[in-house]
LUMPA-566291 format. One line per 10 residues: number of its first residue (from 1); their letters; for each residue x, y, z of N, C-alpha, C, O, CB. Coordinates in steps of 0.2 Angstrom, whole numbers, plus 5000, padded with zeros to 4 digits. Glycine has a CB too. Example, Ala and Ser with C-alpha at 12.3 -4.5 7.8 and 13.67 -1.06 7.14 Angstrom:
2
1> as> 5066/4972/5039/5062/4978/5039/5066/4984/5039/5071/4983/5042/5057/4978/5045 | 5064/4989/5035/5068/4995/5036/5064/5000/5039/5067/5006/5040/5070/4997/5029
***
This chain:
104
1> xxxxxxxxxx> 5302/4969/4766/5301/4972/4773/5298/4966/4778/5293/4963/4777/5296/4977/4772 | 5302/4966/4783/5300/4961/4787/5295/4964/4793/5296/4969/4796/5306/4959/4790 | 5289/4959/4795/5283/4961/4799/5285/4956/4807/5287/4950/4808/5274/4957/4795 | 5285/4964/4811/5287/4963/4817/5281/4960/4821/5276/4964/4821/5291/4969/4820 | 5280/4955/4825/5274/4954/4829/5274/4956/4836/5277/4955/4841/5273/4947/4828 | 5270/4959/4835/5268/4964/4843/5267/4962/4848/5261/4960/4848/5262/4967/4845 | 5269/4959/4855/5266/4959/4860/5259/4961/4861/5257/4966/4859/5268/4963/4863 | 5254/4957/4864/5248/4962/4866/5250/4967/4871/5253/4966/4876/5242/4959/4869 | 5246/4972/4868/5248/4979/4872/5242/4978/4881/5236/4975/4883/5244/4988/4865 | 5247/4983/4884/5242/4983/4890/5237/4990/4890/5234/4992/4895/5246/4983/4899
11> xxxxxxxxxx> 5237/4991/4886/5232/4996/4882/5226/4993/4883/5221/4996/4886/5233/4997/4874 | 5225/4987/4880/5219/4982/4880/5215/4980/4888/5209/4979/4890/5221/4974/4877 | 5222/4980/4891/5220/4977/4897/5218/4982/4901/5213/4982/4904/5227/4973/4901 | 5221/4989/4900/5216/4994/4903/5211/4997/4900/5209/5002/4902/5220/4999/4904 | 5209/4995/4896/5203/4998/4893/5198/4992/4897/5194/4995/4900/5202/4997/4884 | 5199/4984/4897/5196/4979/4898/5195/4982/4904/5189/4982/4907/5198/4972/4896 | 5199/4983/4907/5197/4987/4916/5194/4994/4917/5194/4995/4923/5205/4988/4920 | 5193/4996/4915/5190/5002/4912/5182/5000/4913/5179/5000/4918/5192/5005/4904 | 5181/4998/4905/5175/4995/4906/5171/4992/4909/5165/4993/4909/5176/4993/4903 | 5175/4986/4914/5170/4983/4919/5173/4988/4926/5174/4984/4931/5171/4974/4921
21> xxxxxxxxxx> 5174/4993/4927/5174/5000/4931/5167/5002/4931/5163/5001/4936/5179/5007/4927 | 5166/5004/4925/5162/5007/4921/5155/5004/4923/5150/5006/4927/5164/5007/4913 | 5156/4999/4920/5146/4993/4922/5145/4995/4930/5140/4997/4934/5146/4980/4922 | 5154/4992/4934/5151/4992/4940/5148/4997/4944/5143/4997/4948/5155/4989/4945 | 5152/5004/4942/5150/5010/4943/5142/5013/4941/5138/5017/4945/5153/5013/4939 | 5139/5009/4934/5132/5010/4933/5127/5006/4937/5122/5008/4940/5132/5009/4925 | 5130/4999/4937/5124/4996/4943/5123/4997/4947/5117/4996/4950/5124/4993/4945 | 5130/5002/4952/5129/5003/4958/5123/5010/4960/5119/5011/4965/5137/5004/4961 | 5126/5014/4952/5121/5020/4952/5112/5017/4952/5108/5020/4955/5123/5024/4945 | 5112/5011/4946/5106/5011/4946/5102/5009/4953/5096/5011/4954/5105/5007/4941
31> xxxxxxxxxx> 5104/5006/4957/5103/5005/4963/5101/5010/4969/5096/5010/4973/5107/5002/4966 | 5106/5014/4967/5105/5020/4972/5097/5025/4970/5093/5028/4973/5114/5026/4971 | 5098/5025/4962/5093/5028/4959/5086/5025/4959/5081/5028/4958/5094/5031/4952 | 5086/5018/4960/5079/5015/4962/5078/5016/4970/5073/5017/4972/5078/5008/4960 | 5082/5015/4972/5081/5019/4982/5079/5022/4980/5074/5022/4976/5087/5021/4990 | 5083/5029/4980/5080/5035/4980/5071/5038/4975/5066/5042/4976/5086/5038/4978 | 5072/5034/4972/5064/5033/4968/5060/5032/4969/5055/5034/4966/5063/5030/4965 | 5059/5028/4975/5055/5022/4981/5055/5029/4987/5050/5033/4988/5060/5011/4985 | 5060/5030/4989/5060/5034/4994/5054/5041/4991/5049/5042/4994/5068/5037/4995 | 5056/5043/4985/5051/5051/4981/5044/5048/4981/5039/5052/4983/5053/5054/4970
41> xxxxxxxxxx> 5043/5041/4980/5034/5038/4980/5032/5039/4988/5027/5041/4990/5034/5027/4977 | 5037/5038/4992/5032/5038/4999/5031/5044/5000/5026/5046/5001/5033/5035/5005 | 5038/5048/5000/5036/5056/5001/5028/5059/4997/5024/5063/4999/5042/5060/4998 | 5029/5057/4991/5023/5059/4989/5017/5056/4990/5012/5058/4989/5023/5061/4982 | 5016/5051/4992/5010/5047/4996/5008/5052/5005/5003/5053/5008/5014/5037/4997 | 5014/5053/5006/5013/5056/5012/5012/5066/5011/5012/5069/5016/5021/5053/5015 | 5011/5068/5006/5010/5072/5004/5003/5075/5001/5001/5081/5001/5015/5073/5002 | 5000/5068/4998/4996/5067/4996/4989/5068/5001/4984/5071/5002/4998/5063/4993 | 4995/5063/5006/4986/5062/5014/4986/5069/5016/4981/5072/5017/4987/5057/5024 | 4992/5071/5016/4994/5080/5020/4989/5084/5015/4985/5088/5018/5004/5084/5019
51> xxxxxxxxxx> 4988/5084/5008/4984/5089/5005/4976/5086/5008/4971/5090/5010/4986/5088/4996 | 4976/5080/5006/4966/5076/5006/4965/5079/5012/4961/5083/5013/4963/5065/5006 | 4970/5078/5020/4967/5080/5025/4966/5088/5023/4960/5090/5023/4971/5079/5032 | 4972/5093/5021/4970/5098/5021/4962/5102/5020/4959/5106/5024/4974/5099/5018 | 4960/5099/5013/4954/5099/5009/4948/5098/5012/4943/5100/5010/4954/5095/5005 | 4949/5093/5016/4943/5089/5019/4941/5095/5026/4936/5096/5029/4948/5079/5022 | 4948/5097/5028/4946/5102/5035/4943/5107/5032/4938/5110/5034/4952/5106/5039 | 4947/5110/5025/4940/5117/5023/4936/5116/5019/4933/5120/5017/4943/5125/5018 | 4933/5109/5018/4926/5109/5016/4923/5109/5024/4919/5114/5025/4925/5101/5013 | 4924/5105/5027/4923/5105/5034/4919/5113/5036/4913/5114/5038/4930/5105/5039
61> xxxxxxxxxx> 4925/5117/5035/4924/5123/5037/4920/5128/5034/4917/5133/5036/4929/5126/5038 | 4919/5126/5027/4917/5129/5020/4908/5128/5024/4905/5133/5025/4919/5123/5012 | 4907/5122/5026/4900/5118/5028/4898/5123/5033/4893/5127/5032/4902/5111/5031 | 4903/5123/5040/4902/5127/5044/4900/5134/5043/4896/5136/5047/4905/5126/5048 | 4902/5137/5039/4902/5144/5038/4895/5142/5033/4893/5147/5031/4910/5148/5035 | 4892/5138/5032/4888/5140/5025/4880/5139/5031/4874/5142/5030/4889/5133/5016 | 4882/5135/5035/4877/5134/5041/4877/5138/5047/4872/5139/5051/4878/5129/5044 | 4882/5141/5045/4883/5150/5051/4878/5155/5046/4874/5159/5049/4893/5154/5051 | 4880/5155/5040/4876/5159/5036/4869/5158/5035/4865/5163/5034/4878/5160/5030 | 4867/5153/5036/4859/5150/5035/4857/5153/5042/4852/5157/5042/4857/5139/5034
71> xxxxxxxxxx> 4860/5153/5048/4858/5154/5055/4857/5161/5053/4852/5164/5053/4863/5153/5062 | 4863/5164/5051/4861/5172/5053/4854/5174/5049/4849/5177/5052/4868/5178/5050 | 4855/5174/5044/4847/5175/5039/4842/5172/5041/4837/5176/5039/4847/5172/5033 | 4840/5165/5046/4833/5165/5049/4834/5169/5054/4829/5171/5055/4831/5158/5051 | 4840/5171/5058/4840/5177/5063/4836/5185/5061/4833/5189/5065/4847/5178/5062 | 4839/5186/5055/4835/5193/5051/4832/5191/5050/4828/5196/5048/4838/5198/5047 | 4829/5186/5048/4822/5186/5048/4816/5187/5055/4811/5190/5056/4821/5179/5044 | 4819/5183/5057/4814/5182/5063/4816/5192/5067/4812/5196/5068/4817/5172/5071 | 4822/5194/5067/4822/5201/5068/4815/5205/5066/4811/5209/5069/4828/5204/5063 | 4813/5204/5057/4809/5206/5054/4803/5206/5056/4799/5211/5056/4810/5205/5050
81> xxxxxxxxxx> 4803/5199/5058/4795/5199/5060/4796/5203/5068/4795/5209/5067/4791/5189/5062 | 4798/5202/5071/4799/5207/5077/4797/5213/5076/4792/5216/5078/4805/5208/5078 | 4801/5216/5072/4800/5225/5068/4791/5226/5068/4787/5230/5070/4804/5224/5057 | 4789/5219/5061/4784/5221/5059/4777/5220/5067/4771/5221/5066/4784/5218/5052 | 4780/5218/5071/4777/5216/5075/4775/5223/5080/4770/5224/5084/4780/5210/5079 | 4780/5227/5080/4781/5233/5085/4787/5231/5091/4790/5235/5095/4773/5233/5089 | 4788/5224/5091/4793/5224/5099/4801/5228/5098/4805/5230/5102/4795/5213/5100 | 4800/5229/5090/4806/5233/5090/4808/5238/5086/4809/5236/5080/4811/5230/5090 | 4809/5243/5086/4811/5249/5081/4815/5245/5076/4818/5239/5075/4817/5256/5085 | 4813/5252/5071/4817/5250/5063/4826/5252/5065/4830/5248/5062/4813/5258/5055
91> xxxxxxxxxx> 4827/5256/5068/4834/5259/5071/4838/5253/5073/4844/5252/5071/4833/5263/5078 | 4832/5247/5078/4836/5243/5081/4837/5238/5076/4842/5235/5074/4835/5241/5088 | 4832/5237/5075/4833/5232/5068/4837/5232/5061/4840/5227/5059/4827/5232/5066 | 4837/5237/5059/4845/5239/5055/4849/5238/5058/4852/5233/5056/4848/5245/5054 | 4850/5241/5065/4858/5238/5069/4862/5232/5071/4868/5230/5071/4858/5239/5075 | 4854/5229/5072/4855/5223/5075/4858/5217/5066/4863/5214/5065/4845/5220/5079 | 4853/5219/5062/4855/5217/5053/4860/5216/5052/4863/5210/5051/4855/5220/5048 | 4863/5224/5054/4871/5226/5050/4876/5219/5055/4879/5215/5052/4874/5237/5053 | 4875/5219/5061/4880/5215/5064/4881/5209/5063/4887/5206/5063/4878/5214/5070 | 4873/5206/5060/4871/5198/5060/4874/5196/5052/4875/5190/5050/4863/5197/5061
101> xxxx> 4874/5203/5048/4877/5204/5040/4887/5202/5040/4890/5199/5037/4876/5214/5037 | 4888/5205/5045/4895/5208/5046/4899/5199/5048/4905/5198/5046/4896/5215/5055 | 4895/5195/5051/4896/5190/5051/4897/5184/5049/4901/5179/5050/4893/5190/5052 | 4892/5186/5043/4891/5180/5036/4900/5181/5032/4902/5178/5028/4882/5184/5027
***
């Protein structure tokens, strides 16, 4: 039996073109996916200040309201000494309470 010698196939040659398809395709991806990677870090940096400011306003407010509450209570208080003074009925002094409660 006689051995026929082959040509190289262009089988090879398209695989070999395939292949460097293939990398240039992946590098190009890896590039796009480190942009976009850098791009997700600032958004969340920028998302981040958006929350701390958020936080930072209802402590703010947290504060204010806990200094609104301290007021109203030296309010019914000084009411009370009133009361017990005579300058004002128990009637009004409930009323006046309930408002200064409704408040807190």
């Amino acid at each position: 039996m006689a051995t026929r010698k082959k040509k190289p196939s262009k089988f090879f040659d398209k695989l070999k073109d395939t292949v460097t398809d293939a990398k240039a395709t992946g590098e190009a991806l890896s590039k796009v996916a480190l942009e976009k990677g850098k791009e997700g870090l600032a958004v969340g940096a920028e998302l981040s200040k958006k929350g701390s400011a958020s936080i930072e306003k209802s402590i703010a407010s947290a504060k204010k309201s806990l200094s609104s509450s301290d007021e109203m209570i030296t309010l019914i208080e000084r009411l009370g000494k009133l009361k017990e003074s005579g300058l004002i009925t128990e009637k009004e002094f409930q009323a006046k309470k309930k408002e200064l409660l409704e408040k807190i």
